[in-house]
C-alpha positions as CSV (number, residue, x, y, z in Angstrom):
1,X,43.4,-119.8,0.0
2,X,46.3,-122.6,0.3
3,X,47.8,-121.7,-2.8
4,X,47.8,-118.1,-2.4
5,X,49.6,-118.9,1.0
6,X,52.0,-120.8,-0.9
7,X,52.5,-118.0,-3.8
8,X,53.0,-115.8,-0.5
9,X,55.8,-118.0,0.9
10,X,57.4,-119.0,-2.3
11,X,57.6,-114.5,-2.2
12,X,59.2,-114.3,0.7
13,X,61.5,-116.6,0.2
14,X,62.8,-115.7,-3.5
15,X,63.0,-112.0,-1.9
16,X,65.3,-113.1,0.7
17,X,67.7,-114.9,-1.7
18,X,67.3,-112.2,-4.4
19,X,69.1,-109.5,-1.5
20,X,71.3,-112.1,0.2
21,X,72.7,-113.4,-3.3
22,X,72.0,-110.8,-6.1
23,X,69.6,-113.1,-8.2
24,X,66.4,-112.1,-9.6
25,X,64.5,-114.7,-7.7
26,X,63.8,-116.7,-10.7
27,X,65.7,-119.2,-9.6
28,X,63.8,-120.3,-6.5
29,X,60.5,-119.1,-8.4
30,X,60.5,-121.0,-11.6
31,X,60.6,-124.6,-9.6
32,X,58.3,-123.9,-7.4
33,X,55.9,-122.7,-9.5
34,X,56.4,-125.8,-12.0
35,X,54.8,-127.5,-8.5
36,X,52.2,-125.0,-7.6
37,X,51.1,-124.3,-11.5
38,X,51.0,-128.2,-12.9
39,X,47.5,-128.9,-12.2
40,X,46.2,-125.7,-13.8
41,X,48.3,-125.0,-16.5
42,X,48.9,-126.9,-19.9
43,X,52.1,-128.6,-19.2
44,X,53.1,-127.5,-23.3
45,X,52.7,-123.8,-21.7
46,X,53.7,-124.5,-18.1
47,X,57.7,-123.9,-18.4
48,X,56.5,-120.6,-20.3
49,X,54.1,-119.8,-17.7
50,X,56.5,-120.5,-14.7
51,X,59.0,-118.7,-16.4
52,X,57.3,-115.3,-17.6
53,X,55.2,-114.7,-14.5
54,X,59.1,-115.1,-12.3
55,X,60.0,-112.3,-14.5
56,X,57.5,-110.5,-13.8
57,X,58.3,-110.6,-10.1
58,X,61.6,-109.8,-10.7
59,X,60.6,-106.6,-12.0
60,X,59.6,-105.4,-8.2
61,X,62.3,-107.6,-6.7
62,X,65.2,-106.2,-8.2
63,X,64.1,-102.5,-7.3
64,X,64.0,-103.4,-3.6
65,X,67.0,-105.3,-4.1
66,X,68.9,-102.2,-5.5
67,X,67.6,-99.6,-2.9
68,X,69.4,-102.1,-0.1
69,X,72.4,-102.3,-2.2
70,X,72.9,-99.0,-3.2
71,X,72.3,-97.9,0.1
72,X,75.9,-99.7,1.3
73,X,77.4,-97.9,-1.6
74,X,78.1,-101.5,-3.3
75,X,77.0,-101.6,-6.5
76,X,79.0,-100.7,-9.6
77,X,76.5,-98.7,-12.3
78,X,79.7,-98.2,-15.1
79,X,79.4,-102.0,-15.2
80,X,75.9,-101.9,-15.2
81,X,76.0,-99.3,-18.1
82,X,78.1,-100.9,-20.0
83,X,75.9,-104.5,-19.7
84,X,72.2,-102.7,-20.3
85,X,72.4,-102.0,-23.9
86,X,72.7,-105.7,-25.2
87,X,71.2,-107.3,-22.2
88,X,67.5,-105.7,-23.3
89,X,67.9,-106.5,-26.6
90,X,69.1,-110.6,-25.5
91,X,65.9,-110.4,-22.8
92,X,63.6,-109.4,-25.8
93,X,64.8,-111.8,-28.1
94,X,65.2,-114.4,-25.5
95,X,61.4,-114.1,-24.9
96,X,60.0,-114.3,-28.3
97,X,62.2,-117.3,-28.7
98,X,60.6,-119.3,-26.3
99,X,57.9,-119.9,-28.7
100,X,59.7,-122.1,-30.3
101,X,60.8,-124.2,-27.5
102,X,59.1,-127.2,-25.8
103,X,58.5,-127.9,-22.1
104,X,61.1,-130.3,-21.5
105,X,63.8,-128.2,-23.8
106,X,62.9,-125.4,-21.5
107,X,63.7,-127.0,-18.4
108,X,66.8,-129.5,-19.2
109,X,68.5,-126.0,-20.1
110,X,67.4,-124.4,-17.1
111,X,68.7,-127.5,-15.0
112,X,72.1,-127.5,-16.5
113,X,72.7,-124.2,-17.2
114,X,72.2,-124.5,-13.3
115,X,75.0,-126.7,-12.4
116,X,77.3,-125.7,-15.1
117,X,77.1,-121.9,-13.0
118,X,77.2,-123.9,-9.7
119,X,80.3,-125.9,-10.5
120,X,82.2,-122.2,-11.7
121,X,81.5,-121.2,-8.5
122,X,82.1,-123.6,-6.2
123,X,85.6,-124.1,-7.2
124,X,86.2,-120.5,-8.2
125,X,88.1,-120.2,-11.2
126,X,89.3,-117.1,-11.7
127,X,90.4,-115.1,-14.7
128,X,94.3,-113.3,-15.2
129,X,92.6,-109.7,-16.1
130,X,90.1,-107.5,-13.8
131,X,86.6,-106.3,-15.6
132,X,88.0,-102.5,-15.7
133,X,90.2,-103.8,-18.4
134,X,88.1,-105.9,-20.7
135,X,86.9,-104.5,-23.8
136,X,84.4,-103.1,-24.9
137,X,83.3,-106.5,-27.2
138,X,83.5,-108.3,-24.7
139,X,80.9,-106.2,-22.6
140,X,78.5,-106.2,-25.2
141,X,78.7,-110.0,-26.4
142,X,78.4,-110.9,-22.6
143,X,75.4,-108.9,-22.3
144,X,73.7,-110.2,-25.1
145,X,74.1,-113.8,-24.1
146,X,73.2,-112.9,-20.5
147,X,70.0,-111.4,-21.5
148,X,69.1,-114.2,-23.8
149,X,69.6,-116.8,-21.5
150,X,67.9,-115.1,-18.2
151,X,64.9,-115.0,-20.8
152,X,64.5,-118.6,-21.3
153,X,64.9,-119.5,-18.2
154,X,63.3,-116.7,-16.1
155,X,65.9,-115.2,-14.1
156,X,67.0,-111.3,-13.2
157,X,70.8,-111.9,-15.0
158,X,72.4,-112.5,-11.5
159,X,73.3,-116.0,-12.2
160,X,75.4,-115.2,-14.7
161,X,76.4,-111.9,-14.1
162,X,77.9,-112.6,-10.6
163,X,79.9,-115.7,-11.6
164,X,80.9,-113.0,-14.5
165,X,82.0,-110.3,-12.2
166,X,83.5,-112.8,-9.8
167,X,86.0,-114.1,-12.4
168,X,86.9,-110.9,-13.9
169,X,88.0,-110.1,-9.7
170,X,85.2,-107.6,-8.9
171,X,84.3,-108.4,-4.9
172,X,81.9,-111.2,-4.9
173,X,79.6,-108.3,-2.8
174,X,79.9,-106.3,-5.2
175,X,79.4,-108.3,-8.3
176,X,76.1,-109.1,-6.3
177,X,75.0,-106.1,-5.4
178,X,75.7,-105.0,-9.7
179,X,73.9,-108.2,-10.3
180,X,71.1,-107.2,-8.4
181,X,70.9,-104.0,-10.0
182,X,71.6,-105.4,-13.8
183,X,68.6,-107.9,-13.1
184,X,66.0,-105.2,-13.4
185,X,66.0,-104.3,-17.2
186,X,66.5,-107.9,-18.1
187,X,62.9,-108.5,-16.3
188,X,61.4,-105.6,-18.0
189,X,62.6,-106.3,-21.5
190,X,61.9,-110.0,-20.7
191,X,58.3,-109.8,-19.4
192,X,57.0,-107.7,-22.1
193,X,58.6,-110.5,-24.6
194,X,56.6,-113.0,-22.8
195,X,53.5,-110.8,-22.6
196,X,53.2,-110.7,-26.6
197,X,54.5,-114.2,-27.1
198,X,51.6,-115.7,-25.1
199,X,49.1,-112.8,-25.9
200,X,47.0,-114.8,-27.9
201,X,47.0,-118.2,-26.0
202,X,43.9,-118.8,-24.2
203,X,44.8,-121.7,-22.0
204,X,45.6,-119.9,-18.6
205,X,42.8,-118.4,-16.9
206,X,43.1,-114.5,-15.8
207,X,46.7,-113.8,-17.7
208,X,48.5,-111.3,-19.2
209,X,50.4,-113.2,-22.1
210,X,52.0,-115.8,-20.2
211,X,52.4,-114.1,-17.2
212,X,50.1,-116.0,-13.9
213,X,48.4,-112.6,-12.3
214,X,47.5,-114.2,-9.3
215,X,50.7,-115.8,-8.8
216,X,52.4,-112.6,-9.6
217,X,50.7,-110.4,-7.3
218,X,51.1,-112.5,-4.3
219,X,54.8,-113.3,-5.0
220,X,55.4,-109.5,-5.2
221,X,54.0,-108.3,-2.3
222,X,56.1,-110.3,0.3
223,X,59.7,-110.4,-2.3
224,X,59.9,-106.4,-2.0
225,X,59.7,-106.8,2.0
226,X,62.5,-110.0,2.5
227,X,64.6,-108.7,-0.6
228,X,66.2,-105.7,1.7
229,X,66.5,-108.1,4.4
230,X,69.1,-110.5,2.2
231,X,70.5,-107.6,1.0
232,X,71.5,-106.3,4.8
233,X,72.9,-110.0,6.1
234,X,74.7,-110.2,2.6
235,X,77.1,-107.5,4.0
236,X,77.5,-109.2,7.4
237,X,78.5,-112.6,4.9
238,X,82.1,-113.6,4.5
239,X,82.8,-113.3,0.7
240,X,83.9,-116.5,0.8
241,X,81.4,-118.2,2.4
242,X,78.6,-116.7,0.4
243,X,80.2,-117.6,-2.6
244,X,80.0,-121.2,-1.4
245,X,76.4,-121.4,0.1
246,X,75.7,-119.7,-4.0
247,X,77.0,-122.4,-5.3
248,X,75.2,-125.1,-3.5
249,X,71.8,-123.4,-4.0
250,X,72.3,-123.4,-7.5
251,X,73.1,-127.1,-7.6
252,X,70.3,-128.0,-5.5
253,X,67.4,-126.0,-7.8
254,X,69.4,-127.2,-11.0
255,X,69.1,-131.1,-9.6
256,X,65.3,-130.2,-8.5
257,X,64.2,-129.2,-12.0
258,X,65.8,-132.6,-13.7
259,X,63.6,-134.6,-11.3
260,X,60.2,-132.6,-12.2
């Protein structure tokens, strides 16, 4: 019963920031459940665990998230058309990958891929062109690499794809809110990687592939009720502000995960 209570909490809370800050969720999920998951999970498998069952989540997250968003008219679907495309095929691949990859490769990457994002944000560098004049390579190499990485490290895109949006001078709301929204197929396409990856490993109890049910399940019933919450105060939010308190979160998980 305590750790179900915890799996609830650990869902409310990764809902919250998944609305407030246009992230899948992963980011709060996968270190907490690197906690909540050590003593019952192989730690060769744990990263991959921790990992494909935050996808998972993100799956449900990301469609509350979206509702909230589109509701205030903020997100931007010809950037989130032009993204899809390479972003299932980089959350696919991404997946299968992981195979290949050990614990502690697995979660150095997600730690500094953390603070290198942080550290972009914080101090907000800026690119000369906005994303309505980019080309079309660039859309589709971006997407790729997005969708890759969110794979190995079990997040819904948003980490990158803000921070993307943001230098390329889209609103920081609404690179979130189109963050938010992008973070949906990359948890599909990602999940199902992880799901035949791990299909034939017998070492967690009552899975799907890699994917924790139990852990899923109660993480998804209380993200889809805070995630429209987060979305709602992120429009009361200065831009600027929000941008910094982004930042900061990042850097705190990333720092959390070296320390594991």
């Amino acid at each position: 019963m305590v750790e179900i209570i915890q799996f609830l909490l650990l869902g409310a809370f990764s809902g919250f920031i998944a609305g407030l800050l246009g992230v899948g969720g992963g980011l709060v999920i996968v270190p907490v459940l690197l906690y909540l998951l050590a003593g019952q999970i192989d730690q060769t498998i744990l990263m991959h665990s921790a990992v494909a069952t935050a996808l998972a989540a993100i799956i449900f997250t990301s469609i509350s998230s979206i509702r909230a968003h589109h509701r205030h008219g903020a997100i931007h679907w010809h950037y989130f058309k032009k993204l899809t495309p390479m972003l299932l095929l980089g959350a696919f691949s991404g997946a299968l990958l992981t195979q290949l990859m050990s614990f502690d490769f697995m979660r150095l990457f997600f730690a500094f891929f953390e603070l290198l994002v942080a550290a972009i944000m914080y101090f907000g560098l800026t690119s000369t062109k906005h994303a309505a004049y980019l080309k079309q390579w660039i859309w589709q190499v971006t997407g790729y690499t997005i969708g890759i990485i969110s794979a190995i490290v079990g997040i819904g895109g948003g980490t990158m794809t803000t921070p993307f949006l943001a230098y390329n001078n889209v609103n920081i709301k609404n690179a979130i809110a189109t963050s938010a929204a992008v973070g949906l197929p990359i948890a599909i396409a990602g999940a199902l990687g992880f799901v035949l990856a791990g299909w034939n490993v017998n070492s967690i109890s009552g899975s799907l592939g890699f994917i924790h049910v139990e852990a899923l399940m109660s993480i998804v019933v209380m993200s889809v009720v805070f995630a429209p919450l987060g979305a709602k105060i992120a429009h009361q939010v200065d831009g600027k502000k929000l941008k910094k308190i982004f930042a900061l979160f990042l850097a705190f998980l990333g720092l959390s995960v070296i320390v594991f």
